[in-house]
N, C-alpha and C positions, 0 to 999 in steps of 0.2 A: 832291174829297178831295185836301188837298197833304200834301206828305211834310211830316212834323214834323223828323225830325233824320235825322242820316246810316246810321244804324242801321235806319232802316226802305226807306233807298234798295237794298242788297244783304243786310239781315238780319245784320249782320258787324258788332259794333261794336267801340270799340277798346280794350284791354285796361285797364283800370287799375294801373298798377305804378309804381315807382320812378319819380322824376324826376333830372336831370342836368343840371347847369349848363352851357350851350353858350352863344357868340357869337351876336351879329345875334339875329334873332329865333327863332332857335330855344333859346335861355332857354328853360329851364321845362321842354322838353319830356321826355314819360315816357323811360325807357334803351331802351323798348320802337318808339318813334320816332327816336331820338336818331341813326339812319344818314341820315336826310333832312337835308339838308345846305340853307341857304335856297338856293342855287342852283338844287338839286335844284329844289326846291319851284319856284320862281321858272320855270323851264325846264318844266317839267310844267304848268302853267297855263297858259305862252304855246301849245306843242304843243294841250292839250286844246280851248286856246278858240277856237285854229282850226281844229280839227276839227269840233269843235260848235257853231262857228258865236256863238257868245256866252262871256261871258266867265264863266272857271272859278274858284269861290272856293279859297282855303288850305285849306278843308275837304273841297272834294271834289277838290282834288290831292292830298291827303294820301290821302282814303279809295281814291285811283285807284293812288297809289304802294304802298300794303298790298295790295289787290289783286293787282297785278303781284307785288309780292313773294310773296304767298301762292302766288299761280298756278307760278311758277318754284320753290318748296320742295316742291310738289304732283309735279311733270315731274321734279326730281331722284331725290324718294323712289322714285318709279317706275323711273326708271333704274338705281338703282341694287338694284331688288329687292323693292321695298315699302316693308317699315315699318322702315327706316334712320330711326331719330332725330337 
């Protein structure tokens, strides 16, 4: 059984909203991505692929960098008390 799309890799897919005119290739992308910056991106794939040994697509550095992000709004909320929006 292989994964169909990124949504079935951690259950988390990515939001549909607005999109935002940016440079390089991050054109197009939603306002809801639009802090990944193609370095970012670029820099995130070289780290993951040598972690895991193969190499990492734009889609799953994308879904790795929301992750992270998620995970660090998770640790702040908490810090700060819970349910801080």
């Amino acid at each position: 059984m292989g994964i169909k799309n990124s949504s079935e890799k951690t259950g988390f897919g990515v939001p549909k909203s607005e999109h935002v005119q940016c440079p390089g290739k991050a054109e197009g992308r939603s306002l809801f991505m639009a802090w990944i910056s193609d370095d970012l991106l670029a820099k995130t794939q070289r780290v993951w692929s040598r972690a895991y040994g193969r190499p990492v697509s734009e889609e799953e550095a994308v879904e790795i960098l929301i992750n992270v992000k998620r995970t660090a709004e998770v640790l702040m909320r908490a810090k700060q008390g819970g349910d801080a929006k």
